[in-house]
C-alpha positions as CSV (number, residue, x, y, z in Angstrom):
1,X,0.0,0.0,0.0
2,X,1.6,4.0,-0.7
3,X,0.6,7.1,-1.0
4,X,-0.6,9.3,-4.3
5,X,2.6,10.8,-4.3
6,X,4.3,7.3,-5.1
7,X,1.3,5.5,-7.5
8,X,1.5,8.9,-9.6
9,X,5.0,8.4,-10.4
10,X,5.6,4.3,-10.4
11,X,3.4,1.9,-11.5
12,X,2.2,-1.5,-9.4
13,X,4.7,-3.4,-11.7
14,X,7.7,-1.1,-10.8
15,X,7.0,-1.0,-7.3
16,X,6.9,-4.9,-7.0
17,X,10.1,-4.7,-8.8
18,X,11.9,-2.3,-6.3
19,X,10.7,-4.0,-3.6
20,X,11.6,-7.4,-5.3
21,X,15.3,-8.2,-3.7
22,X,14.5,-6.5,-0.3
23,X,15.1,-8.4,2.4
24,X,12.3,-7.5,4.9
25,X,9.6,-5.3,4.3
26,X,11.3,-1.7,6.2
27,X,14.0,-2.1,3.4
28,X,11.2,-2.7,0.5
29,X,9.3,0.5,1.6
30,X,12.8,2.6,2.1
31,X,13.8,1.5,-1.6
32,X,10.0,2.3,-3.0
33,X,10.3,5.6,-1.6
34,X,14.0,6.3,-2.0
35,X,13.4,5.8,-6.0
36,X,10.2,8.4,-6.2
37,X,12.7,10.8,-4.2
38,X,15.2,10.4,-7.3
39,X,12.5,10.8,-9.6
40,X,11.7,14.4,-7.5
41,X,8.4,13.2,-6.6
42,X,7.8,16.2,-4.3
43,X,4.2,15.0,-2.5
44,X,3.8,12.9,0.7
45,X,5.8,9.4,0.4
46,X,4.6,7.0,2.1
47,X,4.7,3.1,1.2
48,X,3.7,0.2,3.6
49,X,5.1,-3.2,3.0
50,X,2.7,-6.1,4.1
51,X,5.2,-9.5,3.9
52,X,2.8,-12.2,2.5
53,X,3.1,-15.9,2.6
54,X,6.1,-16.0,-0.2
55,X,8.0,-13.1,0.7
56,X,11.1,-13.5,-0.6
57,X,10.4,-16.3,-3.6
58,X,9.6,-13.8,-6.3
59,X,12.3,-15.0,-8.9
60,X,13.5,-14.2,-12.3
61,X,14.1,-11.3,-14.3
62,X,13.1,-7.4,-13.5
63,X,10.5,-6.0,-16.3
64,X,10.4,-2.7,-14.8
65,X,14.3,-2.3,-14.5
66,X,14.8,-0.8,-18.0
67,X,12.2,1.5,-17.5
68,X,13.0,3.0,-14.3
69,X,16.6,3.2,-15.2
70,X,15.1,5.7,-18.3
71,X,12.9,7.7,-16.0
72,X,16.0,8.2,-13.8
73,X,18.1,9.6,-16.4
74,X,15.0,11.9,-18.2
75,X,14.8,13.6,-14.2
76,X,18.5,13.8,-13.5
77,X,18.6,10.5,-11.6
78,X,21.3,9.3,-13.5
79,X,23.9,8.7,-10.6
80,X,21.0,6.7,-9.5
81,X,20.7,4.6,-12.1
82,X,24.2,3.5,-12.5
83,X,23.4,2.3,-8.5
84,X,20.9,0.4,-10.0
85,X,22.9,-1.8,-12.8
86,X,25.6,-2.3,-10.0
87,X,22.7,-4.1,-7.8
């Protein structure tokens, strides 16, 4: 669950994706937020991570990466970014 200052700037998809290789849900909701920060979303923040049964077994490849990556560099995140392809 998050605020209207994070779902007008990331989609579900990219937000699953953020919070895909967290490793409790604190760290899921500080990455979710940290990322609209970068992108200069400037309204309140605020995401709530709910661990569910297979927290932790989402596997395989990240859809949303190449996108977030371009929004990044389009808002001036791009030191950001490069964070991101070293994770």
């Amino acid at each position: 669950m998050f605020s209207d200052g994070i779902s007008s700037m990331v989609t579900d998809e990219e937000v699953r994706d953020i919070a895909r290789n967290a490793t409790n849900p604190k760290q899921a909701a500080d990455k979710i937020v940290s990322y609209v920060e970068d992108l200069g979303g400037e309204d309140n923040l605020t995401a709530v991570v709910v661990p569910l049964l297979g927290w932790g077994k989402l596997q395989g490849s990240d859809p949303t990466k190449e996108l977030r990556e371009y929004k990044l560099q389009q808002t001036g995140g791009y030191l950001f970014s490069l964070l991101l392809l070293l994770c």
